[in-house]
C-alpha positions as CSV (number, residue, x, y, z in Angstrom):
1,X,0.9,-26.0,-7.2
2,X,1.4,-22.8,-6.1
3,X,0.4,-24.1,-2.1
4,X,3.0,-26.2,-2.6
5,X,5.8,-23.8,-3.8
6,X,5.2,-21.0,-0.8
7,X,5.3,-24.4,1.3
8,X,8.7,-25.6,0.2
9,X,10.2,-22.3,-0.6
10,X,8.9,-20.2,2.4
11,X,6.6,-22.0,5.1
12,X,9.1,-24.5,5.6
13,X,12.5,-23.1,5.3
14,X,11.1,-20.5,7.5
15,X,9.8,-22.7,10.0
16,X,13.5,-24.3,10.4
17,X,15.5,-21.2,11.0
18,X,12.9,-20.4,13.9
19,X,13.3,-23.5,15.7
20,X,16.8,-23.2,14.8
21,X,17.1,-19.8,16.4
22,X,15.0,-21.4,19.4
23,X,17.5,-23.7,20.4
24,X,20.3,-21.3,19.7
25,X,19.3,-19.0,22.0
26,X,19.8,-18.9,25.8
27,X,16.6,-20.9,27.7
28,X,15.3,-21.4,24.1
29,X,13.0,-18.4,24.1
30,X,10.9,-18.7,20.8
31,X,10.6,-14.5,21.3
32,X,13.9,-14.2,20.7
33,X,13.9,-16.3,17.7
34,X,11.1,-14.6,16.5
35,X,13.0,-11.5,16.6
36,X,16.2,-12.8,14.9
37,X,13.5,-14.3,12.2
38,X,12.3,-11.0,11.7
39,X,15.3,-9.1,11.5
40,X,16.9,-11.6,9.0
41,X,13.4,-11.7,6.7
42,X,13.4,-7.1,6.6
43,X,17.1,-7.5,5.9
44,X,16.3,-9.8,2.8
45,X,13.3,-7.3,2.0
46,X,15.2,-4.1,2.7
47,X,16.5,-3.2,-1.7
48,X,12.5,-4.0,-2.5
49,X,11.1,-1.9,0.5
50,X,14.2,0.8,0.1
51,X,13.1,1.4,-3.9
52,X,10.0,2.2,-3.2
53,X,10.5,4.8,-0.6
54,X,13.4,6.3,-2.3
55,X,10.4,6.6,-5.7
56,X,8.0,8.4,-3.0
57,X,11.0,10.6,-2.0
58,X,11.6,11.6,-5.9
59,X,7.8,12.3,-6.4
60,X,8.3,14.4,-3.5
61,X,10.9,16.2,-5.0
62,X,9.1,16.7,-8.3
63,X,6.2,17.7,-7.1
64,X,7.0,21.5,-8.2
65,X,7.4,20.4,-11.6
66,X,4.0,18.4,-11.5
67,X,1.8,21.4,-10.3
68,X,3.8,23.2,-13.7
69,X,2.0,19.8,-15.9
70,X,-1.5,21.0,-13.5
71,X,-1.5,24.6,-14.1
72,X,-0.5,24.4,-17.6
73,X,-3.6,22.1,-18.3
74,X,-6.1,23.2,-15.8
75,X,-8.6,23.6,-18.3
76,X,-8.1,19.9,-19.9
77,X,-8.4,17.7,-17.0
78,X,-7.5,14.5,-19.9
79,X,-4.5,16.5,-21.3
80,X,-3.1,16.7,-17.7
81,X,-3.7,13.3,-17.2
82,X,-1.9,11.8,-19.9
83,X,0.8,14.3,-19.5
84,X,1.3,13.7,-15.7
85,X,1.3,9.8,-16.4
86,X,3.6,10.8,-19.4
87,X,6.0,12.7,-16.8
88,X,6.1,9.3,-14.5
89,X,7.2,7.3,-17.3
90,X,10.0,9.3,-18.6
91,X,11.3,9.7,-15.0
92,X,10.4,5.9,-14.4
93,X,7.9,6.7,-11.6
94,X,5.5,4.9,-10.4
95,X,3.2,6.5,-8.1
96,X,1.5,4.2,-6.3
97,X,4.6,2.5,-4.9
98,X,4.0,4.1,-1.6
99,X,1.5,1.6,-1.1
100,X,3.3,-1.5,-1.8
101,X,5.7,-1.7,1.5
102,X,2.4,-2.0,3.3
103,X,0.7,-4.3,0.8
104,X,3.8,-6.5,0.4
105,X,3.2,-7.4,3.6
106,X,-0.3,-9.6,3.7
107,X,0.9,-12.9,2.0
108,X,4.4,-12.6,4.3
109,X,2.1,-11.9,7.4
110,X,0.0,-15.0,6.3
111,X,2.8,-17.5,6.3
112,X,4.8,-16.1,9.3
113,X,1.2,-16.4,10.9
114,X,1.5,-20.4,10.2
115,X,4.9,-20.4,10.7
116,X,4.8,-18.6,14.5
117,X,1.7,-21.1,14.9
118,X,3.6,-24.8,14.1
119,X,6.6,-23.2,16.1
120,X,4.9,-23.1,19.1
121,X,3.9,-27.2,18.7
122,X,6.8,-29.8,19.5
123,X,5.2,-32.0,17.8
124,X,5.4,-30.5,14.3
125,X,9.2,-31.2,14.4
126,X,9.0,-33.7,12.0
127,X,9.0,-31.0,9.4
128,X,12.4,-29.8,10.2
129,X,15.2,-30.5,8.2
130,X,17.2,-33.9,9.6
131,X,20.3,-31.0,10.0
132,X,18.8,-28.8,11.8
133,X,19.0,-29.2,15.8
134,X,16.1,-28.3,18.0
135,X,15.5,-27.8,22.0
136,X,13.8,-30.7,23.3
137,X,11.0,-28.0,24.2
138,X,9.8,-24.7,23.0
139,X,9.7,-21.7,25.8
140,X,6.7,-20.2,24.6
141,X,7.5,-17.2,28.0
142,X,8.8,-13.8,26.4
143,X,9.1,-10.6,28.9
144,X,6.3,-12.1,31.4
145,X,4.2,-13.1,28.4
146,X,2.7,-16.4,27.2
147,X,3.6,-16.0,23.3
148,X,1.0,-19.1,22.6
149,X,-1.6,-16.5,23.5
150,X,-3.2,-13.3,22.6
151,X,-1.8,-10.5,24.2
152,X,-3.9,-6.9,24.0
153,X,-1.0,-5.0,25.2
154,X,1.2,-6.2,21.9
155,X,-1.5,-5.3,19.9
156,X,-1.9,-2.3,20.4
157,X,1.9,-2.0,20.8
158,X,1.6,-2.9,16.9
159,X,-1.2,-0.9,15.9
160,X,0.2,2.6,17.2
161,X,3.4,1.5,15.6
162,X,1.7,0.9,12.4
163,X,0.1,4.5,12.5
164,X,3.4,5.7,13.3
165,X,4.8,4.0,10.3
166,X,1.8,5.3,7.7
167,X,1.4,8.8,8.9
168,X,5.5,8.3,8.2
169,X,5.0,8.0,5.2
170,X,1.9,10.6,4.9
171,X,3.8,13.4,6.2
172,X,6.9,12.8,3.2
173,X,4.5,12.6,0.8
174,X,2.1,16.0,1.6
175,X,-1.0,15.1,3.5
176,X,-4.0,14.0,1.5
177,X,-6.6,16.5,1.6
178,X,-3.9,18.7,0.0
179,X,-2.9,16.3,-2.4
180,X,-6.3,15.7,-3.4
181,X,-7.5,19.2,-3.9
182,X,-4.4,19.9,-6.0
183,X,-4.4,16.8,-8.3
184,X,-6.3,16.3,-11.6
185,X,-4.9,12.6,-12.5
186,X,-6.8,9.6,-11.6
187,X,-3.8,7.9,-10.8
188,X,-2.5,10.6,-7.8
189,X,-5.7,10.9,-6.6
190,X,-6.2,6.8,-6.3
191,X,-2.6,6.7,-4.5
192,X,-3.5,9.7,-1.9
193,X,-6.4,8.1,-1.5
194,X,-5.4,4.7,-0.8
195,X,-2.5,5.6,1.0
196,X,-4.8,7.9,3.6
197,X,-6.9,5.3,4.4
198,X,-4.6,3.0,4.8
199,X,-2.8,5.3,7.5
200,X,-6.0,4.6,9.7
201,X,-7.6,1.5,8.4
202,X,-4.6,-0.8,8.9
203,X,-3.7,-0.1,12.4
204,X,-7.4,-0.5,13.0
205,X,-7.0,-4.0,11.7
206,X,-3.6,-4.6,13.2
207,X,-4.8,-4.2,16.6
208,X,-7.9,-6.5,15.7
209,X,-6.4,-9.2,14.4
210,X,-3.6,-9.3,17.0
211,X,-5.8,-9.0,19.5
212,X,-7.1,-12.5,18.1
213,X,-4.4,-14.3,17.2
214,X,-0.8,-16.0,19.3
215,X,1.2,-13.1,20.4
216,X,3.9,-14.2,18.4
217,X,2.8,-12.8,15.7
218,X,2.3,-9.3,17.0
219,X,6.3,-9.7,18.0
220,X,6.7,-10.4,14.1
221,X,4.7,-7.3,13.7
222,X,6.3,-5.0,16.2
223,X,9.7,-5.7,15.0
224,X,8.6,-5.8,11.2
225,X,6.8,-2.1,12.0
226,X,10.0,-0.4,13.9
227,X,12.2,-1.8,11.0
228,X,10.3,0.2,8.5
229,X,10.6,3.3,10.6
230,X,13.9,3.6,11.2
231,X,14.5,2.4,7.4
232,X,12.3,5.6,6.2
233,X,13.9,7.7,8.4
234,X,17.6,6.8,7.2
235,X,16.9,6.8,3.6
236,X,15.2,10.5,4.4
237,X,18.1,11.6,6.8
238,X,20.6,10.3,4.3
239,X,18.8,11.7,1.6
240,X,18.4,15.2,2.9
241,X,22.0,15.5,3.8
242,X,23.0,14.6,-0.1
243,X,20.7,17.9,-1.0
244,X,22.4,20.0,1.9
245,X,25.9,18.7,1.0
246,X,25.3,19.6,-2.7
247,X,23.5,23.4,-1.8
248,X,27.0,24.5,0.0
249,X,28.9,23.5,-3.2
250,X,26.6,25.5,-5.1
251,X,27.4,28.3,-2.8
252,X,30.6,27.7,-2.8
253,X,30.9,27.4,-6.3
């Protein structure tokens, strides 16, 4: 049941606008279409992905009055607790959406994997859609490369992307040794946790399974990767002019 729902709903609808975007595209690159796919799926993703940084942004900026909730219950390491998780409900936090952008990931990266893979096979056209035109073959060449292959140099393109992307994240949210050592609630402790290994771990594993897998996929995970960055970085630039913009009327005032 559910097979068949990411099948009709994602796998194939997906699989369409790639060999779509193949035969749209000058000399029918499937690079290119990958990239248009990719572009076009983070675009869809971006309110879901934007919520959850603009959360870790706002933990970030109560962070002062969350060390007020740990010193004022220092000695009552339950009484913090429930009074920090009582602080993230009335401000409608949740602090382990940091995580999430990266974890949301997995089952997209799973069917893209499937999708990139039947994309690069003519003869799986019978699953497109009787609309939908298609090149009479797929130009698997991208830059030099054979996208039907591994390639090491795009993973490991991807993997120092991905460290980029998590130490990103790491950096807006206090490192976690600090975090850590300062924190008394289970729940910020899991989260700094998590999210530190996570900012090694997964572009340990990026590089391995690229490094195993049709270089199309590490395109899907280079473009995915740089998305993300540049989205953190304009929802912080944006957000940090707001604060700037509102400290000169104060002054003013």
């Amino acid at each position: 049941m559910i097979k068949t729902f990411f099948k009709t709903i994602l796998y194939i609808p997906l699989y369409n606008l790639l060999i779509f975007f193949a035969w749209l595209v000058p000399g029918h690159s499937i690079g290119w279409a990958i990239i248009i796919l990719t572009v076009l799926i983070r675009l869809a993703l971006y309110p879901s992905s934007a919520k959850s940084v603009k959360i870790q942004k706002k933990i970030q900026e109560m962070q002062p009055e969350l060390d007020k909730i740990k010193e004022t219950h220092k000695d009552d390491k339950n009484a913090q607790a429930q009074a920090t998780m009582q602080f993230y409900t009335q401000n409608k936090i949740n602090p382990l959406s940091g995580c999430l952008p990266l974890l949301i990931q997995l089952p997209i990266l799973y069917i893209m994997y499937y999708v990139f893979k039947v994309g690069l096979d003519e003869s799986r056209f019978d699953l497109l859609y009787s609309f939908v035109p298609h090149p009479e073959k797929i130009n698997t060449l991208f830059l030099g490369m054979d996208l039907s292959h591994p390639s090491i140099y795009l993973a490991v393109i991807a993997g120092i992307l991905q460290f980029i992307q998590a130490k990103q994240v790491l950096n807006k949210n206090n490192s976690p040794k600090k975090a850590v050592t300062g924190a008394s609630d289970n729940m910020g402790q899991f989260q700094n946790i998590l999210t530190g290994q996570m900012t090694y771990f997964f572009p340990v594993m990026t590089v391995v399974i690229a490094m195993q897998l049709p270089s199309a996929l590490a395109i899907y995970w280079i473009i995915t990767t740089l998305f993300m960055i540049l989205q953190q970085w304009w929802i912080y630039k944006s957000k940090n002019q707001d604060v700037s913009v509102k400290i000169r009327k104060a002054n003013n005032d």
